[in-house]
PQR file of N, CA, C, O and H, with PARSE charges and radii, in Angstrom:
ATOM      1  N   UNK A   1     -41.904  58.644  42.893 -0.4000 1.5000
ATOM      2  CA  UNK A   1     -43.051  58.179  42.152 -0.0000 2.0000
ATOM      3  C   UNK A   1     -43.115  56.652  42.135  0.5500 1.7000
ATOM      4  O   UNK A   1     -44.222  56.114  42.154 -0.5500 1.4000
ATOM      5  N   UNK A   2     -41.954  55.894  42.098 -0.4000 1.5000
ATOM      6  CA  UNK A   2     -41.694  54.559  42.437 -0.0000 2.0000
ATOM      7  C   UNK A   2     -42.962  54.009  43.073  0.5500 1.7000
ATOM      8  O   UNK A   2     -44.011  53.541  42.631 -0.5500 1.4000
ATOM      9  H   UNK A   2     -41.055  56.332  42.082  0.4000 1.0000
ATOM     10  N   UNK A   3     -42.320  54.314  44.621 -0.4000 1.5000
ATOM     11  CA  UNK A   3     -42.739  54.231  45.914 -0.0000 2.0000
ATOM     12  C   UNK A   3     -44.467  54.364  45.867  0.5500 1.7000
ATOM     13  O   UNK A   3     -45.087  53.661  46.665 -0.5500 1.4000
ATOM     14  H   UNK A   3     -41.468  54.695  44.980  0.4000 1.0000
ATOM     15  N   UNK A   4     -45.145  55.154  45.048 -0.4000 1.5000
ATOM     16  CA  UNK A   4     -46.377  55.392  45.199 -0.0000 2.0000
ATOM     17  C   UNK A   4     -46.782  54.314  44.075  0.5500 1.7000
ATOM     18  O   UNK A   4     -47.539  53.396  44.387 -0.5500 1.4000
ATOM     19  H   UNK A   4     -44.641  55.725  44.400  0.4000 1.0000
ATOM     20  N   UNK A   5     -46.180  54.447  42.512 -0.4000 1.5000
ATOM     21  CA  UNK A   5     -46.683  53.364  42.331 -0.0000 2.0000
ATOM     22  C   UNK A   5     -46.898  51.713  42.783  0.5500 1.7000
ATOM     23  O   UNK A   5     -47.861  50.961  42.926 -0.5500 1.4000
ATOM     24  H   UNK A   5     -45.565  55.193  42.258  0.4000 1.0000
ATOM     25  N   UNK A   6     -45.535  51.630  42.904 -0.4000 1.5000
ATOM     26  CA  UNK A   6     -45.473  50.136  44.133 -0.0000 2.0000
ATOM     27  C   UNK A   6     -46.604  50.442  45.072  0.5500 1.7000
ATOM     28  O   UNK A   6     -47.399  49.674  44.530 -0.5500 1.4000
ATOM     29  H   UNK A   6     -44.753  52.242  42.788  0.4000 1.0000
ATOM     30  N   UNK A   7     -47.097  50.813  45.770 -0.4000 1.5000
ATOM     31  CA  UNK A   7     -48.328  51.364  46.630 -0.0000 2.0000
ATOM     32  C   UNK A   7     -49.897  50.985  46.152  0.5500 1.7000
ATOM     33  O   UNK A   7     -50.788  50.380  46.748 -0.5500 1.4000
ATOM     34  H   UNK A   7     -46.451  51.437  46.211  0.4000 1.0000
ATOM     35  N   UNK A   8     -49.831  51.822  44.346 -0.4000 1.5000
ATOM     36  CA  UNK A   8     -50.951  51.360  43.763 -0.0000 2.0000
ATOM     37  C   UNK A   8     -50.925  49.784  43.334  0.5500 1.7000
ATOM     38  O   UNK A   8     -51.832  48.980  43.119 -0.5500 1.4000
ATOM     39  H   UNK A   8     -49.107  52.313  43.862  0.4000 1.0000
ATOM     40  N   UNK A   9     -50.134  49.729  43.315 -0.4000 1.5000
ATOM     41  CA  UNK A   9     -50.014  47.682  43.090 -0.0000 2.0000
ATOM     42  C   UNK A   9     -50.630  46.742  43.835  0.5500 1.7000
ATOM     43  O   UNK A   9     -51.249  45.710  43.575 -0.5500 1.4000
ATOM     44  H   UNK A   9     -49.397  50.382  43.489  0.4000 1.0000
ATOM     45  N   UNK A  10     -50.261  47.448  45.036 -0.4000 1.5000
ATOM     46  CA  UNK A  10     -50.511  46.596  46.684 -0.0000 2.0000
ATOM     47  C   UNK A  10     -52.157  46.479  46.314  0.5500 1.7000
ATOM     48  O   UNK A  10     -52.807  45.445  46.159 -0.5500 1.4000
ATOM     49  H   UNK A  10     -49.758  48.286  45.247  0.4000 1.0000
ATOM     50  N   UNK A  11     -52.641  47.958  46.220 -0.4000 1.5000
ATOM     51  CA  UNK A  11     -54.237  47.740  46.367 -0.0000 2.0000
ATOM     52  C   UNK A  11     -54.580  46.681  45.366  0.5500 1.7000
ATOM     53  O   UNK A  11     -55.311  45.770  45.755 -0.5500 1.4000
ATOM     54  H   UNK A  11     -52.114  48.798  46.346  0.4000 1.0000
ATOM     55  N   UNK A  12     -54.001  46.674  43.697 -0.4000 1.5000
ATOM     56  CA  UNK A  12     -54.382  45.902  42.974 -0.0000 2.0000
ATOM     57  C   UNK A  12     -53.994  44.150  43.269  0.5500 1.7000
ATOM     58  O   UNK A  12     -54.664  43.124  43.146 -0.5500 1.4000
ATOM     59  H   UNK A  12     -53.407  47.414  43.381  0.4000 1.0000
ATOM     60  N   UNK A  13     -53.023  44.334  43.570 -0.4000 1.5000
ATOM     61  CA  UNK A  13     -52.623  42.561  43.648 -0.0000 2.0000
ATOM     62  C   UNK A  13     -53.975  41.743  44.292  0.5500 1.7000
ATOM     63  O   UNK A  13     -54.576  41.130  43.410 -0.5500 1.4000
ATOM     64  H   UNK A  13     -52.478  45.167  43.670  0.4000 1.0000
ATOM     65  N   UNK A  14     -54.537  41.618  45.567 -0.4000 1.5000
ATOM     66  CA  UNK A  14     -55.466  40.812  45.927 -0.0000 2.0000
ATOM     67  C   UNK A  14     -56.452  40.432  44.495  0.5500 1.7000
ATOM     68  O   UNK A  14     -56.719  39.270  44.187 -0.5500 1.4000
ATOM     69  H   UNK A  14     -54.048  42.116  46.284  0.4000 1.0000
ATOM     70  N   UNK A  15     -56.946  41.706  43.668 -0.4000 1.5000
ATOM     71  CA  UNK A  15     -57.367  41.284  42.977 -0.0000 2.0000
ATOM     72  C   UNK A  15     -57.230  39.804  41.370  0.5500 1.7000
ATOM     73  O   UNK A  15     -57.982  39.031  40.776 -0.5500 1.4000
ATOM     74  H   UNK A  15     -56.729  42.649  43.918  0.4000 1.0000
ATOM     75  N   UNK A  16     -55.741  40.219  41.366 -0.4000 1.5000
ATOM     76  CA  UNK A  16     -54.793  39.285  40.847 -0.0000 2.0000
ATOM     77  C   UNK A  16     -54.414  38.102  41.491  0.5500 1.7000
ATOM     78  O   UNK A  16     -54.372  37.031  40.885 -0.5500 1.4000
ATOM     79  H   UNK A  16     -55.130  40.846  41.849  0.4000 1.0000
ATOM     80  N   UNK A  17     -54.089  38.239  42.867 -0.4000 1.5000
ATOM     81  CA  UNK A  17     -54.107  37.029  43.399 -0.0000 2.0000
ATOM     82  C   UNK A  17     -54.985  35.735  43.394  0.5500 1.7000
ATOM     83  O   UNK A  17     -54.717  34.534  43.430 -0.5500 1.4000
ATOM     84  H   UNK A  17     -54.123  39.109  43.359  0.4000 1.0000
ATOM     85  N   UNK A  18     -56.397  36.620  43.322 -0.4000 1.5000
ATOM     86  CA  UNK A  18     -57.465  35.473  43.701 -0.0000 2.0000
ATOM     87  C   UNK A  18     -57.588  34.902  42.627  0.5500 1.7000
ATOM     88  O   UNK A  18     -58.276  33.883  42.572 -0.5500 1.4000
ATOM     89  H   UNK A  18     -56.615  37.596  43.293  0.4000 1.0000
ATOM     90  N   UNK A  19     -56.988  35.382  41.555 -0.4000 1.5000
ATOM     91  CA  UNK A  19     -57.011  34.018  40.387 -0.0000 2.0000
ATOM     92  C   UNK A  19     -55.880  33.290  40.162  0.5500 1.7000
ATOM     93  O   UNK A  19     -55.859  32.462  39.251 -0.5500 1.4000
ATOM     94  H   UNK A  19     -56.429  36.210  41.600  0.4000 1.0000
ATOM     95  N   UNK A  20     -54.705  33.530  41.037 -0.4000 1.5000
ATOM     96  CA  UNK A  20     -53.861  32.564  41.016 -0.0000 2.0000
ATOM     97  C   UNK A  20     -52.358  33.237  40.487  0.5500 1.7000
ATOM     98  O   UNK A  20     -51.267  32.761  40.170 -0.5500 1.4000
ATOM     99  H   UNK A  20     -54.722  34.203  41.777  0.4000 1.0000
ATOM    100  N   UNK A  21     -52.960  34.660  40.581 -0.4000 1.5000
ATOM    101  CA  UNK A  21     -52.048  35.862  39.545 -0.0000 2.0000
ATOM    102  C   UNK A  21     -51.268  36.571  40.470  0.5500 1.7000
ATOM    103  O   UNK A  21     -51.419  36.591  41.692 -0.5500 1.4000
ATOM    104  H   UNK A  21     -53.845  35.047  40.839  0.4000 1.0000
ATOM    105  N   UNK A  22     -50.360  37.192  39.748 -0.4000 1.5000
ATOM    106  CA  UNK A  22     -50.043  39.033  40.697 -0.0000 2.0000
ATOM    107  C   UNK A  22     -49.217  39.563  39.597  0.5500 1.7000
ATOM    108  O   UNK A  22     -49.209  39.191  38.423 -0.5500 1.4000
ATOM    109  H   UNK A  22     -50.238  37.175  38.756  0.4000 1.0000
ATOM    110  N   UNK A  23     -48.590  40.402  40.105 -0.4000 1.5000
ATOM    111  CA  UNK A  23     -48.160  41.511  39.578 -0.0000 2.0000
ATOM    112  C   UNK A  23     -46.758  42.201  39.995  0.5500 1.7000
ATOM    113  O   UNK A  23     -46.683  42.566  41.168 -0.5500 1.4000
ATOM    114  H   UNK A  23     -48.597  40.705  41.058  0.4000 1.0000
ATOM    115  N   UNK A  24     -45.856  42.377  39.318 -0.4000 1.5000
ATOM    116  CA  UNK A  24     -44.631  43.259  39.609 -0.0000 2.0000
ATOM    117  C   UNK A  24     -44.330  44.093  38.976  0.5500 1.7000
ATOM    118  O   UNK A  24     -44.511  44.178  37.762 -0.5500 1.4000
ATOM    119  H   UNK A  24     -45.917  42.080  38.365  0.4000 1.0000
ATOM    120  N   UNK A  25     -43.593  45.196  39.976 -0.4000 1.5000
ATOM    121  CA  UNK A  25     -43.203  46.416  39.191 -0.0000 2.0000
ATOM    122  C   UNK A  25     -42.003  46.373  38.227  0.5500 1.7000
ATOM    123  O   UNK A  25     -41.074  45.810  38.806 -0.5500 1.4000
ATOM    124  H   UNK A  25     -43.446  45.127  40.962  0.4000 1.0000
ATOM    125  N   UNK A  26     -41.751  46.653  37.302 -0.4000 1.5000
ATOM    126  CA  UNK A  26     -40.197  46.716  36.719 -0.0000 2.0000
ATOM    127  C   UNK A  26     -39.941  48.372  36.369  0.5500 1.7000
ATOM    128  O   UNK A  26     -38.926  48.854  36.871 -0.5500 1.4000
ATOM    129  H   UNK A  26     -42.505  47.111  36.832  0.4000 1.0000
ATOM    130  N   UNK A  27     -40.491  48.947  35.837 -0.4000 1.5000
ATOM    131  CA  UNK A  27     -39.743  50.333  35.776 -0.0000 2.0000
ATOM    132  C   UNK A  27     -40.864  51.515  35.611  0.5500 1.7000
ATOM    133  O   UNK A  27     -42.006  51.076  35.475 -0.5500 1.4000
ATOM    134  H   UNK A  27     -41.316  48.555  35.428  0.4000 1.0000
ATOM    135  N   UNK A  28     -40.743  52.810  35.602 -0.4000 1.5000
ATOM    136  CA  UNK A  28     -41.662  53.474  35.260 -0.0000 2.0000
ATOM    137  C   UNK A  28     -40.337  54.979  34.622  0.5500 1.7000
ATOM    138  O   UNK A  28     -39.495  55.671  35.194 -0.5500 1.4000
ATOM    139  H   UNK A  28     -39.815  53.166  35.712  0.4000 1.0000
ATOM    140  N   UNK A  29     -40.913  54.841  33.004 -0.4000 1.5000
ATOM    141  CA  UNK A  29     -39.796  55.163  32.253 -0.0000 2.0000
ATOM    142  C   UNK A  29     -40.070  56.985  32.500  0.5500 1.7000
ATOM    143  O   UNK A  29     -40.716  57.527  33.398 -0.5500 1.4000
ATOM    144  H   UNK A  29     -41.598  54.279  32.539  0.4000 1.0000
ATOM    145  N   UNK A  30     -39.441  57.513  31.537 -0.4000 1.5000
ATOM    146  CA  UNK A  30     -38.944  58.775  31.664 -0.0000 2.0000
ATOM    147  C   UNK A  30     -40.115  59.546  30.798  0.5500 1.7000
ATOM    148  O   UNK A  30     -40.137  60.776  30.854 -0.5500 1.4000
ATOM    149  H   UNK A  30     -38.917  57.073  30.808  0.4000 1.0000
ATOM    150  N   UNK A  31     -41.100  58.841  29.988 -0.4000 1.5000
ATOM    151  CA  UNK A  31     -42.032  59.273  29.325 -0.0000 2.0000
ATOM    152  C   UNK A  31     -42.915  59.183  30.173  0.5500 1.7000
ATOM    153  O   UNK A  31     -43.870  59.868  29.808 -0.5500 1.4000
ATOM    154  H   UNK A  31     -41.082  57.842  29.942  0.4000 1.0000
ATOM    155  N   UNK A  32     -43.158  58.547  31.406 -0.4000 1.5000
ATOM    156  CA  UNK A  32     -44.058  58.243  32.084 -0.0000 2.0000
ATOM    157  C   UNK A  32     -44.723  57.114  32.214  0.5500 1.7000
ATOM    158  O   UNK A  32     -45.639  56.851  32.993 -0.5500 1.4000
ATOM    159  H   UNK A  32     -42.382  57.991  31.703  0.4000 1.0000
ATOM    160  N   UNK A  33     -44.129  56.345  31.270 -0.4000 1.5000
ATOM    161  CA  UNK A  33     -45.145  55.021  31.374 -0.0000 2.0000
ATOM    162  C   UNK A  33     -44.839  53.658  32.416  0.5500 1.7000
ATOM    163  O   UNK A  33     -43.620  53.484  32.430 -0.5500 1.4000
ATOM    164  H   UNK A  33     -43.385  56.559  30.637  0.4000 1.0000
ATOM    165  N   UNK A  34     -45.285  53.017  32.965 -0.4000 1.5000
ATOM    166  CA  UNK A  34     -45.283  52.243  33.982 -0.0000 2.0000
ATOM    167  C   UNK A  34     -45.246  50.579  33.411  0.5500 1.7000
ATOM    168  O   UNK A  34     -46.140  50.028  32.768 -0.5500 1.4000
ATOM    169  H   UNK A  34     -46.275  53.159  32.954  0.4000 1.0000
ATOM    170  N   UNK A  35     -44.008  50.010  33.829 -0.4000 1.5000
ATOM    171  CA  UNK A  35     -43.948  48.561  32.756 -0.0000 2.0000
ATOM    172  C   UNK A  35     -44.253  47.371  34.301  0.5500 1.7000
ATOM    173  O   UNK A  35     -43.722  47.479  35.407 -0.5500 1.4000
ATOM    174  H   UNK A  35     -43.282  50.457  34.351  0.4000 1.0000
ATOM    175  N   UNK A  36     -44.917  46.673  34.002 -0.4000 1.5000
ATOM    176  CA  UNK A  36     -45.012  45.549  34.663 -0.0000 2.0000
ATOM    177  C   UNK A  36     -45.116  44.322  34.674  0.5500 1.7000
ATOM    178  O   UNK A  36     -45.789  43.990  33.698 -0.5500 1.4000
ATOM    179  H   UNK A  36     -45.348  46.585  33.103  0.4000 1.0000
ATOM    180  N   UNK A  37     -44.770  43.365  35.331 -0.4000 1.5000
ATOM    181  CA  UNK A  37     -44.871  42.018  34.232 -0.0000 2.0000
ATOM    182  C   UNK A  37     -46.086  40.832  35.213  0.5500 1.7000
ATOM    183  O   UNK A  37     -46.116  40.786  36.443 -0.5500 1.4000
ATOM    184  H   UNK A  37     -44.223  43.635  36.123  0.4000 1.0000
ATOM    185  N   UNK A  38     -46.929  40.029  34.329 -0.4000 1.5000
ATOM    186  CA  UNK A  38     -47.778  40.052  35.475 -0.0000 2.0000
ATOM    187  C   UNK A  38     -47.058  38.684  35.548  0.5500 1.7000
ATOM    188  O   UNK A  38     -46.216  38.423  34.689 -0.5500 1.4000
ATOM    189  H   UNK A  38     -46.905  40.066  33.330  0.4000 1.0000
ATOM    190  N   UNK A  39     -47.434  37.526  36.827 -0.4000 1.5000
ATOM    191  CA  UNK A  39     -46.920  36.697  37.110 -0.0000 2.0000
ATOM    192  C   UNK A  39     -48.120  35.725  37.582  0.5500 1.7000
ATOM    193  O   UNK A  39     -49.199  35.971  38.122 -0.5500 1.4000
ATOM    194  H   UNK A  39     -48.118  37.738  37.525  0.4000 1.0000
ATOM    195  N   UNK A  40     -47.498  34.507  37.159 -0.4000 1.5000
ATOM    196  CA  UNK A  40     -48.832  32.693  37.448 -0.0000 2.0000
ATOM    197  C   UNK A  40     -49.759  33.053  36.673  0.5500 1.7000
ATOM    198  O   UNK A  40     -49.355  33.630  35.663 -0.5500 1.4000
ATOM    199  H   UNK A  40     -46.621  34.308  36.721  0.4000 1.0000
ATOM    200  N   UNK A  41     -51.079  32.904  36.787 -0.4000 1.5000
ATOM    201  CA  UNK A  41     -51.462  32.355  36.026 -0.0000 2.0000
ATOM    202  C   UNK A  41     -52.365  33.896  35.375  0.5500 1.7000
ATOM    203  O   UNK A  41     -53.329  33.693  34.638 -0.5500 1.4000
ATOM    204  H   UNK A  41     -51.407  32.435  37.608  0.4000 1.0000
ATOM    205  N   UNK A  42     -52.023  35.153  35.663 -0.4000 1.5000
ATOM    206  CA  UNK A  42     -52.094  36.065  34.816 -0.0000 2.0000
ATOM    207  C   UNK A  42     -51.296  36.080  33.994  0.5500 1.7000
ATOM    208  O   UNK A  42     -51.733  36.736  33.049 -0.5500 1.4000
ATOM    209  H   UNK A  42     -51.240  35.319  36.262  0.4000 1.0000
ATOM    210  N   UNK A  43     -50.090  35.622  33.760 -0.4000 1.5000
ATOM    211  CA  UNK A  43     -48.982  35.537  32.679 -0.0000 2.0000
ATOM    212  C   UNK A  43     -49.697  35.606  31.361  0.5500 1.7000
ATOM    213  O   UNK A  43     -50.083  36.532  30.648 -0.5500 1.4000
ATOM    214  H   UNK A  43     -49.735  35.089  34.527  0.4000 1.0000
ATOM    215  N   UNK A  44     -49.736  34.283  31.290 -0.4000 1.5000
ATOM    216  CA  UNK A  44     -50.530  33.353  29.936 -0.0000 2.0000
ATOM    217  C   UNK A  44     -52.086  33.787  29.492  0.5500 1.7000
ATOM    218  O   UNK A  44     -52.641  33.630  28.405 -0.5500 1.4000
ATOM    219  H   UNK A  44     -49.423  33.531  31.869  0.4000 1.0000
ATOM    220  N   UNK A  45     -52.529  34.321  30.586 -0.4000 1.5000
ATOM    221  CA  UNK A  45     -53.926  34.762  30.469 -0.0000 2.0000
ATOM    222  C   UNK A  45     -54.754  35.600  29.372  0.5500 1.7000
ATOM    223  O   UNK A  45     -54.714  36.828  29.314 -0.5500 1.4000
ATOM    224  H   UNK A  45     -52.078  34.448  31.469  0.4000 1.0000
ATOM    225  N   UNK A  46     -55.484  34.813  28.539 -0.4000 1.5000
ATOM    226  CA  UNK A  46     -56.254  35.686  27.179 -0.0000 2.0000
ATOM    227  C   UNK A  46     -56.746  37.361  27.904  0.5500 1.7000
ATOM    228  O   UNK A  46     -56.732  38.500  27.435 -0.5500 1.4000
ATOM    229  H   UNK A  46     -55.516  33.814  28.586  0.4000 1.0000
ATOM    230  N   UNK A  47     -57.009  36.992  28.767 -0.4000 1.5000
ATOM    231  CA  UNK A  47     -57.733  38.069  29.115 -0.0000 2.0000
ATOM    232  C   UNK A  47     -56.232  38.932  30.015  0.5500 1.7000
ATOM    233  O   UNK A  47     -56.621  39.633  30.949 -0.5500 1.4000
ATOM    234  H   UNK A  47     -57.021  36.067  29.148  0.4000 1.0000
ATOM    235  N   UNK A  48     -55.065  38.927  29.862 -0.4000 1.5000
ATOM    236  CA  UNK A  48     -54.332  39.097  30.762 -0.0000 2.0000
ATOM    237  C   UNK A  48     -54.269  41.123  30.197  0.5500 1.7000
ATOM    238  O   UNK A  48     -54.225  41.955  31.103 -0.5500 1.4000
ATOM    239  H   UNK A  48     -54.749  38.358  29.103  0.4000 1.0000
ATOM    240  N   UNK A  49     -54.275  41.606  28.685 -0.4000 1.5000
ATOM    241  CA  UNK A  49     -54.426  42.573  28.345 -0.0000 2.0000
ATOM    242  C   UNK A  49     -55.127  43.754  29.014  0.5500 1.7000
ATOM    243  O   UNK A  49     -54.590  44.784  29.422 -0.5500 1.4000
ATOM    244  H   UNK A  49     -54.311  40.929  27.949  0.4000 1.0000
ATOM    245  N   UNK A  50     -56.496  43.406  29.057 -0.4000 1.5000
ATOM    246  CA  UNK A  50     -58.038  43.769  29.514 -0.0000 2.0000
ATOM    247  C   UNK A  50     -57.539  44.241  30.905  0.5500 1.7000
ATOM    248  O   UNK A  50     -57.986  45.286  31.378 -0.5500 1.4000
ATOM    249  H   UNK A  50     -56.933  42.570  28.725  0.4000 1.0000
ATOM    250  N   UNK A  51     -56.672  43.536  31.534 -0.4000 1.5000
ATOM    251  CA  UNK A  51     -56.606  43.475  33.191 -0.0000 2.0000
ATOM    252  C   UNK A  51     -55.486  44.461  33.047  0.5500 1.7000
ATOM    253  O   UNK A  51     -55.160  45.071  34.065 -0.5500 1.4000
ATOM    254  H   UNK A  51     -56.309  42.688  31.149  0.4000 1.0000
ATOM    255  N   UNK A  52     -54.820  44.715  31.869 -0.4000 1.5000
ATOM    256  CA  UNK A  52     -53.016  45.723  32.033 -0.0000 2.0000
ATOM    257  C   UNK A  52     -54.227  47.370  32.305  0.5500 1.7000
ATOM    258  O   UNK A  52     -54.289  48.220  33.194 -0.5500 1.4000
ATOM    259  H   UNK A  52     -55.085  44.219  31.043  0.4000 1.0000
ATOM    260  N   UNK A  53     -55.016  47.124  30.972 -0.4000 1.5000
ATOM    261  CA  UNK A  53     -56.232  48.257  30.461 -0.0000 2.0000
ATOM    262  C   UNK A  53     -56.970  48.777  31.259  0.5500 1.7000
ATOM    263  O   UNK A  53     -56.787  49.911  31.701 -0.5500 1.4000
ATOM    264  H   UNK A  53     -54.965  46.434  30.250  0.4000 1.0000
ATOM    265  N   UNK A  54     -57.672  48.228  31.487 -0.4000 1.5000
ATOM    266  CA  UNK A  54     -58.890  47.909  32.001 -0.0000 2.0000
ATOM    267  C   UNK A  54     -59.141  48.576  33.673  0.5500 1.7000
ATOM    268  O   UNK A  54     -59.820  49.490  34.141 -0.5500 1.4000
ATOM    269  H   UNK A  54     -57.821  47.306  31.128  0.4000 1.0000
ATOM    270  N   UNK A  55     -57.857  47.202  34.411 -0.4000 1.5000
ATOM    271  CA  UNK A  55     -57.892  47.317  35.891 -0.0000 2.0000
ATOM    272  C   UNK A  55     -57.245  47.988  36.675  0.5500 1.7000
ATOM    273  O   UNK A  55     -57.598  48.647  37.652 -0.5500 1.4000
ATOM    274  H   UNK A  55     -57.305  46.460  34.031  0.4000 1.0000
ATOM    275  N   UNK A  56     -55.355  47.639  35.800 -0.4000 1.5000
ATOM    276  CA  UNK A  56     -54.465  48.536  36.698 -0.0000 2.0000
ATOM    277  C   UNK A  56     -53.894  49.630  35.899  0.5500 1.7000
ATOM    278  O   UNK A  56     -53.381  50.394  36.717 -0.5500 1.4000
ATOM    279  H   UNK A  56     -55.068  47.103  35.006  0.4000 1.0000
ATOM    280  N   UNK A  57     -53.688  50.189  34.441 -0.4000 1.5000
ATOM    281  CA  UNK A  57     -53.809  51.117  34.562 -0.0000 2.0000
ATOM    282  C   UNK A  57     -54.677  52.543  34.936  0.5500 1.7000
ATOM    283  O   UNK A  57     -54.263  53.617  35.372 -0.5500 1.4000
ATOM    284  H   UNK A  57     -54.105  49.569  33.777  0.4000 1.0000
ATOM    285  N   UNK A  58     -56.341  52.003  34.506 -0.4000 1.5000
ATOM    286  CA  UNK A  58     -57.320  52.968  35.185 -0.0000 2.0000
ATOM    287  C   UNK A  58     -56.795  53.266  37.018  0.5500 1.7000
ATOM    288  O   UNK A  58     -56.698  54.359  37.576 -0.5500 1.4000
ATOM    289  H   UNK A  58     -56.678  51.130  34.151  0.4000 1.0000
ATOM    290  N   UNK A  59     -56.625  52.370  37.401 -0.4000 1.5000
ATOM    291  CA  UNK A  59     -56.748  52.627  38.650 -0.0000 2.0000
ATOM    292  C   UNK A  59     -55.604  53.212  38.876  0.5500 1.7000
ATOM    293  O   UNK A  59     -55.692  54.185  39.625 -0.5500 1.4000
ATOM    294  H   UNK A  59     -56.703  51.482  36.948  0.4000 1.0000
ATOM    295  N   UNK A  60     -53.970  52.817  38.270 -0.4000 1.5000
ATOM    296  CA  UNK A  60     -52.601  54.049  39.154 -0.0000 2.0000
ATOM    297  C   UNK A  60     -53.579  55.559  38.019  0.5500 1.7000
ATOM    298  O   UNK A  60     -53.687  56.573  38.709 -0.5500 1.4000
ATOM    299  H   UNK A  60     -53.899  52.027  37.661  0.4000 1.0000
ATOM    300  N   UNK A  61     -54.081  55.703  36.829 -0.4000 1.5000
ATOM    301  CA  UNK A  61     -54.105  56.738  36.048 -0.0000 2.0000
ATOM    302  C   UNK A  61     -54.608  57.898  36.946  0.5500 1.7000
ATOM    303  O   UNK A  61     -54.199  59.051  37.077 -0.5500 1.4000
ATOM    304  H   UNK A  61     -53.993  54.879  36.269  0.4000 1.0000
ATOM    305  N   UNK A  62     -55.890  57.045  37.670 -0.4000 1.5000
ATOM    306  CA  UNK A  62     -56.939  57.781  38.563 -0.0000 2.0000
ATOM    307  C   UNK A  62     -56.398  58.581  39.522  0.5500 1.7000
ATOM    308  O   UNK A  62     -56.800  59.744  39.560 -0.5500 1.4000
ATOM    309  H   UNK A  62     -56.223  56.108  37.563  0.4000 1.0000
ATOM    310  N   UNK A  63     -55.200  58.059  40.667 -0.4000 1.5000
ATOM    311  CA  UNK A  63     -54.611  58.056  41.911 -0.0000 2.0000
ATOM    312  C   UNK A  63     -53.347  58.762  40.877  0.5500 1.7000
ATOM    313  O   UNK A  63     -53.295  59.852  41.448 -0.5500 1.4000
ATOM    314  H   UNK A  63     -54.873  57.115  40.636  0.4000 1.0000
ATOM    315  N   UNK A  64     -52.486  58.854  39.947 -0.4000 1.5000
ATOM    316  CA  UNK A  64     -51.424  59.736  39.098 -0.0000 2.0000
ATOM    317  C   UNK A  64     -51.477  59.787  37.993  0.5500 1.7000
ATOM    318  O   UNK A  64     -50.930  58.939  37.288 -0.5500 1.4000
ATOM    319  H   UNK A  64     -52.528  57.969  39.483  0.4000 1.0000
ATOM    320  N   UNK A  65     -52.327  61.056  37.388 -0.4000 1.5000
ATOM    321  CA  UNK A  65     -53.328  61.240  36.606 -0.0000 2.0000
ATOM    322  C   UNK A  65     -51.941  61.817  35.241  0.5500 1.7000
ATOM    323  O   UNK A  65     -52.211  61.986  34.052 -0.5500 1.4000
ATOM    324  H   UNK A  65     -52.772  61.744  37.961  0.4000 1.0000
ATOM    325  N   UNK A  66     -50.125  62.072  36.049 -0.4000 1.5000
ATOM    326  CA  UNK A  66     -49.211  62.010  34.730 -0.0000 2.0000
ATOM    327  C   UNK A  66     -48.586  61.006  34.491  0.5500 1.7000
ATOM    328  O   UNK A  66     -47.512  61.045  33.891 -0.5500 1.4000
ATOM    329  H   UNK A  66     -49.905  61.935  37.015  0.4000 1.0000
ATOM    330  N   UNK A  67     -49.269  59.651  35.014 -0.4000 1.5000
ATOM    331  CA  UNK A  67     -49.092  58.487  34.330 -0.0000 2.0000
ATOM    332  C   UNK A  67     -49.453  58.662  32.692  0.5500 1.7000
ATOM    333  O   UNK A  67     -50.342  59.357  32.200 -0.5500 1.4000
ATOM    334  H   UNK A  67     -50.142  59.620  35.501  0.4000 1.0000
ATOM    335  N   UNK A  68     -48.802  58.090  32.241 -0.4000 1.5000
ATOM    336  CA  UNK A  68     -49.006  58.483  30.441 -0.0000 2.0000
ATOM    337  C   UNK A  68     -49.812  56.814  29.932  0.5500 1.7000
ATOM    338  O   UNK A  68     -50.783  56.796  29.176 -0.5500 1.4000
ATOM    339  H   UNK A  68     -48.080  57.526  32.641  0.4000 1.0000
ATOM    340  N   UNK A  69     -49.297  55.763  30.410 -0.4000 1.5000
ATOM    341  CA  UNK A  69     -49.845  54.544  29.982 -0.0000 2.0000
ATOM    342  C   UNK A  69     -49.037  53.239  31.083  0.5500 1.7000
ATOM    343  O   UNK A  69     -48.149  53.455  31.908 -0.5500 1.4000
ATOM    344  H   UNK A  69     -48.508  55.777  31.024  0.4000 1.0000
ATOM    345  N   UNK A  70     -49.570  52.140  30.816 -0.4000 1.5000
ATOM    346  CA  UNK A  70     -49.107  50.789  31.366 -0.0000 2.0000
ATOM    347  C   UNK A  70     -49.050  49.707  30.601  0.5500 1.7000
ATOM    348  O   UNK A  70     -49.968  49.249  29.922 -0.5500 1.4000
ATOM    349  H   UNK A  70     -50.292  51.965  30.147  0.4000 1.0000
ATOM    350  N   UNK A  71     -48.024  49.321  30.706 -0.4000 1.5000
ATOM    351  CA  UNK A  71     -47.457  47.835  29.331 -0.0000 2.0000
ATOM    352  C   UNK A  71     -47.302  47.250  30.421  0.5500 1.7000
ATOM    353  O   UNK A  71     -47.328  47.856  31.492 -0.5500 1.4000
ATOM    354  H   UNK A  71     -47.278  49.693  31.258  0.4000 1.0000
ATOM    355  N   UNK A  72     -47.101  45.882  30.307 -0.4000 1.5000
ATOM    356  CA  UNK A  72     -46.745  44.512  30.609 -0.0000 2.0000
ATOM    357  C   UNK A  72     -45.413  44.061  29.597  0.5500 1.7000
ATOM    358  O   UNK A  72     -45.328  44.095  28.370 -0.5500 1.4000
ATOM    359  H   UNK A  72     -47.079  45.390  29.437  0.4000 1.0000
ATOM    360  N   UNK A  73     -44.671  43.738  30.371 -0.4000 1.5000
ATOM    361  CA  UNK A  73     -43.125  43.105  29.376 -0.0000 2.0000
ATOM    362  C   UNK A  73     -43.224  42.180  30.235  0.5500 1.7000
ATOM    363  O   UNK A  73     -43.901  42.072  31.258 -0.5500 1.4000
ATOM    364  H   UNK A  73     -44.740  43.711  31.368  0.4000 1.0000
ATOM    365  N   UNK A  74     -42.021  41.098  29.407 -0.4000 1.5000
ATOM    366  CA  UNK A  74     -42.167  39.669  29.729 -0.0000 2.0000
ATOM    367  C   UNK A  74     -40.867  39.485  30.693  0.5500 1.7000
ATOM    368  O   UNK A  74     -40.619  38.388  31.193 -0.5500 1.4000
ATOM    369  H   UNK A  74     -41.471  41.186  28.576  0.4000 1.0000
TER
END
């Protein structure tokens, strides 16, 4: 499940990139939930939440629908 999420990342990063951002995987726990930490200038970002919500969990939820949720840790 790793492997596929790292996968759904790939598609998301460009989007993160083009603001100066990206994204890494750190774990995807035993409840199901998927932790990631975002990196540059998504770090600090007000809006950096919206984008955990919003962008990349909808999108792994869609593509692994027993994803349970997605946090960001630091």
């Amino acid at each position: 499940m790793e492997q596929k999420i790292k996968e759904g990342l790939d598609q998301i990063r460009p989007f993160l990139q083009r603001d100066g951002g990206d994204i890494e995987f750190v774990e995807y726990t035993d409840d199901n939930i998927v932790k990631v930490r975002l990196q540059g200038h998504c770090a600090g970002c007000p809006g950096a939440q919206m984008t955990i919500k919003g962008v990349v969990e909808k999108i792994l939820r869609e593509s692994y629908p027993e994803i349970q949720g997605v946090e960001a840790v630091q």
